[in-house]
C-alpha positions in Angstrom: 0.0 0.0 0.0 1.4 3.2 -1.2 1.9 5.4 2.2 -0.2 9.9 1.7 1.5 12.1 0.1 3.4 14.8 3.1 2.5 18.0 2.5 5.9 18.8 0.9 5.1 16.1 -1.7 1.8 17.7 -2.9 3.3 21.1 -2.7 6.1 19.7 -5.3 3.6 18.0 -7.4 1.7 21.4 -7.7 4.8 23.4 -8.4 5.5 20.7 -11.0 2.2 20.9 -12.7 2.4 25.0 -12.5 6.2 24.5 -14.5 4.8 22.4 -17.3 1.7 24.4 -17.6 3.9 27.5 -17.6 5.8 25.3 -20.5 3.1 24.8 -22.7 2.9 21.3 -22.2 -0.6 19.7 -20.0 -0.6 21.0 -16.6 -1.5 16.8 -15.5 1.6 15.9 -17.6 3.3 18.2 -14.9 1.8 16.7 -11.6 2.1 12.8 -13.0 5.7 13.5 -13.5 6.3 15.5 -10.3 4.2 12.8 -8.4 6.7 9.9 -9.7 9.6 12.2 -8.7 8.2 12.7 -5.3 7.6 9.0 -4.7 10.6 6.7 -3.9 8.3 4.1 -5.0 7.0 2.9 -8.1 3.1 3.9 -8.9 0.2 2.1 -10.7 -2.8 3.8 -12.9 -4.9 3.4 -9.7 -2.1 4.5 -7.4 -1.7 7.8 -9.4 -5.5 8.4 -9.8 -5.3 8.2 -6.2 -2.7 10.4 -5.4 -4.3 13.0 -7.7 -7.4 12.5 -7.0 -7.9 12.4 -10.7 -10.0 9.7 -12.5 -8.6 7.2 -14.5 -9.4 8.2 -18.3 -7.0 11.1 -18.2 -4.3 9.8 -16.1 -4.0 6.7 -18.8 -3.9 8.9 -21.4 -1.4 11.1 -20.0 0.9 8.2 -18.4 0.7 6.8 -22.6 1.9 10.3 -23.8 4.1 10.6 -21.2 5.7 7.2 -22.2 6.0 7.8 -25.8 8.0 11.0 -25.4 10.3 9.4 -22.7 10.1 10.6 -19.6 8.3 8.0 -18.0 8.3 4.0 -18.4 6.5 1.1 -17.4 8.4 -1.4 -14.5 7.7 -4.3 -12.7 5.7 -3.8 -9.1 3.9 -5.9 -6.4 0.9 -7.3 -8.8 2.8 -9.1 -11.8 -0.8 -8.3 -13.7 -0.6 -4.3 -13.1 1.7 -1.7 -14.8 3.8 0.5 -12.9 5.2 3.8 -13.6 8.5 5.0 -12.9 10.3 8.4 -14.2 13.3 7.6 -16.4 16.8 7.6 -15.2 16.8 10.4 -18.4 13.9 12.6 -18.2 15.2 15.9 -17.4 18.1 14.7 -20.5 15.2 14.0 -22.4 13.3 18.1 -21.8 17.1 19.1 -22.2 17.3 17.5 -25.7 13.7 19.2 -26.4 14.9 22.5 -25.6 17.8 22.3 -27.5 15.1 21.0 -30.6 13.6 24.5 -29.9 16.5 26.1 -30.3 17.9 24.9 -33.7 14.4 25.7 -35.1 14.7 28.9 -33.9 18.0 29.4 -35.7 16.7 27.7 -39.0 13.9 30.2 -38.9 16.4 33.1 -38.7 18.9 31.6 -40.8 16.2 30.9 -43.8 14.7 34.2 -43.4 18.4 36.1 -43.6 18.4 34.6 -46.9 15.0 35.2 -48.2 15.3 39.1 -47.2 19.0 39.3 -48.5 18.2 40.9 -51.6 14.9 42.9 -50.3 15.1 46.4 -49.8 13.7 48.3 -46.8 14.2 45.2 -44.8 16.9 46.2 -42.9 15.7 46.6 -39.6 14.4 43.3 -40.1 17.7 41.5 -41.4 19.1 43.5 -38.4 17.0 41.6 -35.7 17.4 38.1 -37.5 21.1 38.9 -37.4 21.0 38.9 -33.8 18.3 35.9 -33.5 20.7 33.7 -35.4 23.6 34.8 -33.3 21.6 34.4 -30.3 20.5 30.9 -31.2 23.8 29.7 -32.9 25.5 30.6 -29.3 22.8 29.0 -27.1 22.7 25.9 -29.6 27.1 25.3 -29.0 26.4 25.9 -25.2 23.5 23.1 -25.3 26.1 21.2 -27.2 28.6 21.3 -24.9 26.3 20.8 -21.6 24.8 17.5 -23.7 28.7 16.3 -23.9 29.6 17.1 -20.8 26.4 15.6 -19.3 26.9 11.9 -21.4 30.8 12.4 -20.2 30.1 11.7 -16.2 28.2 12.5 -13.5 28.8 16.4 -11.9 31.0 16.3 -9.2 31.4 19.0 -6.3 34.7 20.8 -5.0 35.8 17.5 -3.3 35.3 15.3 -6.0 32.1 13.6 -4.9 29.5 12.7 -7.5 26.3 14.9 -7.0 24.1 13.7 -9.6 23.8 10.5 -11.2 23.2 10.6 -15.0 22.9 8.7 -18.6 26.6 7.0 -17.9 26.0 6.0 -14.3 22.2 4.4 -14.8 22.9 2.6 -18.1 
């Protein structure tokens, strides 16, 4: 039996939901994804309808979606005939590798419009502010490069040399 949720824990689910609302993204993508990071334990459909007082429709749908974009996956629990829901070892990888997604489209854009406004004329205020997108983007794309390389290369370590976070490397 899966023990209530401490006041911290809902607080974090809510604040999670809030993020990916604030994101774009289904505010119950948010809470299913901060509920399986506040629980130590893996989660069933009924144990997460539960916890969210949500009813099971939705919560399948979501926990499906949530799957396919890989942030969450199905593991073995305490009825062999249920599935169970645990976040991936990769997830915030994963919305690091979506942002980064973002970003080259947001250099494409400026990068294709730079050219299609190269020979227009009273454009360049325009050209101007795509100049500075594509800089912008090109610079934020080489430091998402280098965070994804350094991130596959180890885990972070503090000043003493200590692992602080476990990553990609350490899980698989």
């Amino acid at each position: 039996m899966v023990q209530p949720l401490a006041p911290v824990q809902r607080d974090f689910i809510e604040a999670f939901g809030n993020l990916y609302a604030s994101y774009g993204w289904k505010r119950l993508d948010g809470l299913i994804l901060g509920l399986l990071l506040a629980r130590a334990e893996t989660l069933s459909l009924d144990d997460i309808c539960a916890d969210l007082d949500r009813s099971k429709g939705p919560i399948s749908e979501t926990v499906r979606h949530l799957s396919d974009q890989g942030l969450i996956h199905k593991v073995g629990g305490e009825e062999h005939r249920r599935n169970y829901y645990a976040v991936d070892p990769d997830v915030f990888f994963h919305n690091h590798l979506r942002n980064m997604q973002t970003v080259r489209k947001n250099r494409a854009i400026a990068e294709q419009y730079l050219q299609m406004t190269a020979e227009s004329e009273g454009l360049d205020g325009m050209r101007e502010h795509l100049r500075t997108m594509h800089s912008f983007y090109t610079l934020m794309e080489s430091f998402f490069s280098a965070f994804s390389a350094r991130w596959l290369a180890g885990p972070a370590r503090d000043d003493d040399g200590e692992s602080i976070l476990t990553n990609r490397k350490e899980n698989g």
